[in-house]
N, C-alpha and C positions, 0 to 999 in steps of 0.2 A: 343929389339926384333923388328924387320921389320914386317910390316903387313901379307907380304906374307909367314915369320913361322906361326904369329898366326893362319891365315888361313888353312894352313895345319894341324896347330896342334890341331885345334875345329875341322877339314873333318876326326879326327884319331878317335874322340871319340864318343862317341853315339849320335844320331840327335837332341834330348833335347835339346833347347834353341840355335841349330846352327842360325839359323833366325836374333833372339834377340844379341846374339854376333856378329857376322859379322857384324848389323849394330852400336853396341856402340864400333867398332875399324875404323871405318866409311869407313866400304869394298865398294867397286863401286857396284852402281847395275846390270853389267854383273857380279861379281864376285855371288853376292846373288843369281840372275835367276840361272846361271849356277848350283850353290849347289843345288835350288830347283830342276833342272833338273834331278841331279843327285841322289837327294833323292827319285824322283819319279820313276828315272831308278832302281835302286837298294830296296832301301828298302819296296816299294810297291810290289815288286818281290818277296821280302824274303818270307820265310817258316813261320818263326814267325806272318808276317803282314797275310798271309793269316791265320794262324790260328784265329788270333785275330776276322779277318774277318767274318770265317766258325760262329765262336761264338755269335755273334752279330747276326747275319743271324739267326742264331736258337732260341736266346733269343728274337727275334722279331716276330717268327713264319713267317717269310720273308716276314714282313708287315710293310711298311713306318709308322716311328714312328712320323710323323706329319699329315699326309691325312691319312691312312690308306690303301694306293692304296695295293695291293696286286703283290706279282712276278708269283703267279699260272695264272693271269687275265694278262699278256704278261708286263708286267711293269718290267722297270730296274731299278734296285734298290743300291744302293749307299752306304758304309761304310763310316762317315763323322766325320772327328776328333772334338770334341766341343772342344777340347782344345789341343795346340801341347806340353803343361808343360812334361808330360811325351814320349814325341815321340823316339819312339825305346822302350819306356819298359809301353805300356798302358796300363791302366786298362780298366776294359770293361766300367766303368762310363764316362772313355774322348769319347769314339764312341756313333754312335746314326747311326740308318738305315733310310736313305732316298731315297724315290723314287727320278728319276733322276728331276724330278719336283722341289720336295722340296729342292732338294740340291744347284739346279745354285741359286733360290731362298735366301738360307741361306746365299750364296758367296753375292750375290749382294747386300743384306742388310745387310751385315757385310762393304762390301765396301761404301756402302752410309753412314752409321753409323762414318764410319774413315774418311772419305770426309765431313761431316758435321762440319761446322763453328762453335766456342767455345763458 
């Protein structure tokens, strides 16, 4: 099978572990951004994602689950995957609410953590 089936035939199924597959058939990284592009077109859109969203938002009383910043006190606030294992079908324990603060935050020392030497 050619790369370019597999590729299509991981973009047919649920977003779960697309990420981690693309790169162990060793897809180019326009092929990976492009997927992410398109997970963030589509499935950040879906009905599902926002409900997931709605949810968190209310289990948090729309309150940054790291500072505490508040969304009543003008703050934007953030649904952030802790983990993408189950992406397309989360439970509420992969999300965590963050203000927009704590979120690039989370991004950055997650990439500094994967850029750090072994």
């Amino acid at each position: 099978m050619d790369a370019d089936k597999v590729v299509r035939s991981i973009m047919a199924k649920p977003w779960a572990n697309t990420y981690q597959l693309l790169k162990a058939i060793g897809a180019s990284s326009q092929v990976i951004d492009e997927t992410w592009r398109d997970y963030r077109r589509k499935y950040m859109r879906s009905q599902r994602w926002q409900d997931i969203r709605t949810k968190a938002l209310e289990r948090s009383c729309r309150t940054c689950e790291q500072c505490g910043r508040r969304q009543d006190d003008g703050y934007k606030l953030d649904v952030h995957h802790v983990t993408y294992i189950r992406l397309g079908g989360e439970q509420m324990e992969d999300v965590e609410v963050l203000c927009y603060m704590c979120h690039g935050q989370m991004h950055y020392r997650r990439k500094v953590r994967q850029d750090a030497p072994e």
